[in-house]
C-alpha positions in Angstrom: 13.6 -70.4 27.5 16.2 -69.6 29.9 19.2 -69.7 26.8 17.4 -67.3 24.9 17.4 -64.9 27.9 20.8 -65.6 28.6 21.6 -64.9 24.9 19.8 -61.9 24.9 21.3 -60.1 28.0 24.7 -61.0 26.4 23.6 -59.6 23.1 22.8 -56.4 25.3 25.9 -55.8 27.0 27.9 -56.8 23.7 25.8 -53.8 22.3 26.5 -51.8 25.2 30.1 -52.2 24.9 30.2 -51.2 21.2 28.4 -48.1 22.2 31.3 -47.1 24.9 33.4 -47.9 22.8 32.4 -46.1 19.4 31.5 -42.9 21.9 35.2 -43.2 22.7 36.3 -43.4 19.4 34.2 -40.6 18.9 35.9 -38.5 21.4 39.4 -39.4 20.4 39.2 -38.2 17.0 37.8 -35.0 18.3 40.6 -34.3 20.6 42.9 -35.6 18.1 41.7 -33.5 15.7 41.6 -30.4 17.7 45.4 -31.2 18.9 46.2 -31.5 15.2 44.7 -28.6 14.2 45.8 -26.0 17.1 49.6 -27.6 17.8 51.9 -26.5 15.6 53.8 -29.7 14.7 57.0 -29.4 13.0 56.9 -32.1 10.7 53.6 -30.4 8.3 53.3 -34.7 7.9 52.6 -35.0 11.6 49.6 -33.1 11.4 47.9 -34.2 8.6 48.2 -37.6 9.7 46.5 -36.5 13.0 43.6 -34.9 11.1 42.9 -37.7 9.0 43.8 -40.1 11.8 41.3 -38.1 13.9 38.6 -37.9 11.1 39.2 -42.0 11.0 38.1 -42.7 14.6 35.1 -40.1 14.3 34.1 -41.9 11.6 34.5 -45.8 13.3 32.8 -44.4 16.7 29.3 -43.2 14.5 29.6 -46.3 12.6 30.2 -48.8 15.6 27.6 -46.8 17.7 24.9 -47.1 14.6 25.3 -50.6 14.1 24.2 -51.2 17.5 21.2 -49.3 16.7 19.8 -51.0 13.6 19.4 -54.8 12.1 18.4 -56.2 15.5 15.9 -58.6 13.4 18.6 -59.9 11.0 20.2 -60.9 13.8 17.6 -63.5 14.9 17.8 -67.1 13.8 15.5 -67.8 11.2 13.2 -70.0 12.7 12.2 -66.8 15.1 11.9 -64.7 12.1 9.7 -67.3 10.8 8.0 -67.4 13.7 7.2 -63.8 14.2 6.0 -63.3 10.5 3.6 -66.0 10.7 2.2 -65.0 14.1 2.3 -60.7 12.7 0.1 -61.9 9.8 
């Protein structure tokens, strides 16, 4: 019982981590963006590639934060799924 409870607060702070981290993603792209957008850049290359750089990271921070949010029971071993099909039945 105890590795299961172990394996579980890791799972937490590995989830918690992703969060952080897609939030900061998140916030990148929107300051990148909003450089890109309001800087006038010499190079007209320079700032597309910081919008769509910017629109990249927004996108991997919602992602990364979302997957911590859904498909918490594919992630248990079968057995447990097994286990709590039988016992919701």
């Amino acid at each position: 019982m105890a590795v299961r409870g172990k394996d579980r607060i890791s799972r937490n702070r590995k989830r918690a981590r992703q969060r952080i981290l897609g939030a900061a993603f998140v916030l990148l792209g929107i300051l990148l963006w909003g450089v890109a957008a309001t800087a006038q850049l010499k190079p007209e290359a320079l700032t597309y590639a910081g919008i769509t750089i910017g629109g990249a990271a927004v996108v991997a921070g919602i992602i990364m934060f979302a997957t911590t949010l859904w498909g918490q029971g594919s992630r248990r071993p079968p057995e447990e799924r097994d286990r709590i099909r039988t016992m919701s039945r």
